[in-house]
C-alpha positions as CSV (number, residue, x, y, z in Angstrom):
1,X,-37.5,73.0,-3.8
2,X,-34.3,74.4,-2.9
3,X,-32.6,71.5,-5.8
4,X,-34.7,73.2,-8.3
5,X,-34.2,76.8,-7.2
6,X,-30.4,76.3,-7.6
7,X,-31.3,74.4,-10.8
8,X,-32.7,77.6,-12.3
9,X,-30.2,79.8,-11.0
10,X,-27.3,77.9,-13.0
11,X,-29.5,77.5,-15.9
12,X,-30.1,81.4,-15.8
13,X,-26.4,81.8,-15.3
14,X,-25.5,79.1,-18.3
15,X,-28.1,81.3,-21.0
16,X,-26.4,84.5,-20.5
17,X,-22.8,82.6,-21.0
18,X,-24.9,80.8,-24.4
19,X,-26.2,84.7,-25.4
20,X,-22.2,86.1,-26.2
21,X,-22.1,83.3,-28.3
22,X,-23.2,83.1,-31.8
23,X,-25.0,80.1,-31.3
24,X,-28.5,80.0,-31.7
25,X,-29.1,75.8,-30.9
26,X,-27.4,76.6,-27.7
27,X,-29.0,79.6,-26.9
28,X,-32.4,77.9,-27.2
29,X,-31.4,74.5,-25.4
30,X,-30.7,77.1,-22.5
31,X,-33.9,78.9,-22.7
32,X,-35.3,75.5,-22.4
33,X,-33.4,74.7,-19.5
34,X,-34.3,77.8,-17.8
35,X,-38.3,77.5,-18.3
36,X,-37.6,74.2,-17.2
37,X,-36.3,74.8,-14.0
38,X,-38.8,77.8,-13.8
39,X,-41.9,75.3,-14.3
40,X,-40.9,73.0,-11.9
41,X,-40.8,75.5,-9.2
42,X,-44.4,77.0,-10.3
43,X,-43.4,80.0,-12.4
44,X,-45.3,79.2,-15.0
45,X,-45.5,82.3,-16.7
46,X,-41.8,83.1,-16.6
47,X,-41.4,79.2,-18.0
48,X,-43.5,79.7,-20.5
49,X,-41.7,82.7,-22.0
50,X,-38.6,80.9,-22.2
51,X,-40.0,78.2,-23.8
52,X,-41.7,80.0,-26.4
53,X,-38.6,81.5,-27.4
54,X,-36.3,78.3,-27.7
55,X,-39.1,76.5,-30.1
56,X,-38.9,79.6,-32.4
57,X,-35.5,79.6,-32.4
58,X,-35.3,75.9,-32.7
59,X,-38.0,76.1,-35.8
60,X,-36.1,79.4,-37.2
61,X,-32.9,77.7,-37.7
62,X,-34.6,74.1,-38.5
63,X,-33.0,72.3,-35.9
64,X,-35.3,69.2,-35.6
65,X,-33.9,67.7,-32.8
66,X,-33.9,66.5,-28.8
67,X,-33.7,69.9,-28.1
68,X,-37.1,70.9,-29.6
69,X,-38.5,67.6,-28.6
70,X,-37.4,68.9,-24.9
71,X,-39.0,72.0,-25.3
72,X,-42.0,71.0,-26.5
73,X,-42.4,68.4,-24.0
74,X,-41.7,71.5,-21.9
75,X,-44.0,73.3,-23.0
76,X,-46.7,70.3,-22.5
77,X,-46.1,70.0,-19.0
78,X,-46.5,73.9,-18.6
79,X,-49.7,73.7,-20.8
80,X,-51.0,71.1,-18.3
81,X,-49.9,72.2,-14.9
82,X,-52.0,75.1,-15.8
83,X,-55.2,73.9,-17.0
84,X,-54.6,74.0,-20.6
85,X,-55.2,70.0,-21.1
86,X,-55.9,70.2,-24.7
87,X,-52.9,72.5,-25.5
88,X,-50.6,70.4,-23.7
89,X,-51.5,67.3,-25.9
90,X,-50.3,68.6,-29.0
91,X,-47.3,69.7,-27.6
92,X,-47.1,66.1,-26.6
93,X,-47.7,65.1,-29.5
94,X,-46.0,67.2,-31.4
95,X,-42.9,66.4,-29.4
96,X,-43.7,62.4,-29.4
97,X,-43.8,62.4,-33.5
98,X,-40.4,64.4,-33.4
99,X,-38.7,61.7,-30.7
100,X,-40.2,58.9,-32.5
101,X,-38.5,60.0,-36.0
102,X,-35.7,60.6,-34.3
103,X,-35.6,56.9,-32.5
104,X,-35.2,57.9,-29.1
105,X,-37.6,55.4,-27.2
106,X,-36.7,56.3,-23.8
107,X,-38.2,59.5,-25.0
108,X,-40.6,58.6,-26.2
109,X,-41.8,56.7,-23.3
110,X,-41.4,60.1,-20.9
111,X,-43.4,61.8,-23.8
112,X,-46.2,59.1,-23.7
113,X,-46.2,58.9,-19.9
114,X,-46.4,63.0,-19.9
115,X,-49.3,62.7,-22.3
116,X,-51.6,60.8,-20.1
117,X,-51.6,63.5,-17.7
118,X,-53.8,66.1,-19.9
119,X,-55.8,62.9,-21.1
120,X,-57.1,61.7,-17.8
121,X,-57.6,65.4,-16.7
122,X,-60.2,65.7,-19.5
123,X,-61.8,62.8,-18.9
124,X,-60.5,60.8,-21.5
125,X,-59.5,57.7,-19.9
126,X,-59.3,55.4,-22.9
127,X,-56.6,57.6,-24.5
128,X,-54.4,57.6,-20.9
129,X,-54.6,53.8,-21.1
130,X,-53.5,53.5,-24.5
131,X,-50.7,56.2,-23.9
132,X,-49.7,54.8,-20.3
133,X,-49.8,50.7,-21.5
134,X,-47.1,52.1,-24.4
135,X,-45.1,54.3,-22.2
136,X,-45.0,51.0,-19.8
137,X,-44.4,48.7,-22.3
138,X,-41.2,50.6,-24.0
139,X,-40.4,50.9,-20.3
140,X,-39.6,47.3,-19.4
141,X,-38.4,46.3,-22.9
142,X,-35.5,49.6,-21.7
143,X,-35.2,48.0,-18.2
144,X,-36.3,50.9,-16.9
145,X,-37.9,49.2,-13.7
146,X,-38.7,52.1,-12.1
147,X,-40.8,53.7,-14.6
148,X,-42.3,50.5,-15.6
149,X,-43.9,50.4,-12.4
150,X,-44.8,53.9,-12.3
151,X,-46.4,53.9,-15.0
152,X,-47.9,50.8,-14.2
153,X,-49.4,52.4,-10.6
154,X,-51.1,55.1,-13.1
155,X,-52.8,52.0,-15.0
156,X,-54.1,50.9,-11.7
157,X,-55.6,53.7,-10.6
158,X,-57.4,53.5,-13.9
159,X,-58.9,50.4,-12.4
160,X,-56.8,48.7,-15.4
């Protein structure tokens, strides 16, 4: 906890540097960073905020990029870690068409992995199978051993 809490404390630090700058990309990639950090210590509300505010300014300035494809992953896991399972799928999958166009495939497997989350939470097993066997899948093909089996330990508590 304490790795995170100093996490959002430089990230807080970093987006008032980015805000005397007259760079809005920047400025949102560090909003992003701060409701990050802020969602991964349980301020959900405070994350959310931040998050918001780097997809508009992402969208205002069309920069289709990682950086909106981080925030709305972002924005996914908040959606999920706070009951909103349906919300957080199109975020997902908002931000999984955006890293597929772009071509990142490790990406795209953290998106797919985050994705079956919200899935099995409603029930929907099937679609957290499909997501997972992908995420797993671009996983080993990456050498990504780690995740592989991760992933794969999520398919195997599917009974799968």
């Amino acid at each position: 906890m304490r790795g995170n809490q100093q996490a959002l404390e430089h990230a807080t630090h970093a987006l008032r540097l980015y805000q005397t700058l007259d760079n809005p990309v920047l400025n949102a990639t560090a909003l992003n960073s701060v409701g990050w950090c802020a969602a991964l210590l349980g301020e959900y509300d405070q994350a959310r905020s931040h998050c918001t505010a780097a997809l508009a300014l992402h969208r205002r300035h069309h920069e289709r990029s990682n950086g909106e494809a981080y925030t709305l992953d972002s924005l996914g896991y908040i959606a999920h870690r706070t009951g909103q399972h349906a919300r957080a799928i199109d975020y997902y999958q908002q931000a999984l068409k955006l890293r597929r166009e772009l071509g990142n495939t490790y990406e795209v497997a953290n998106t797919l992995d985050g994705i079956g989350h919200p899935h099995l939470a409603l029930g929907q097993h099937e679609q957290a199978r499909l997501v997972w066997r992908e995420a797993g899948e671009l996983y080993q093909a990456l050498h990504s051993t780690t995740d592989a089996e991760r992933v794969q330990q999520q398919l195997n508590a599917l009974g799968i």
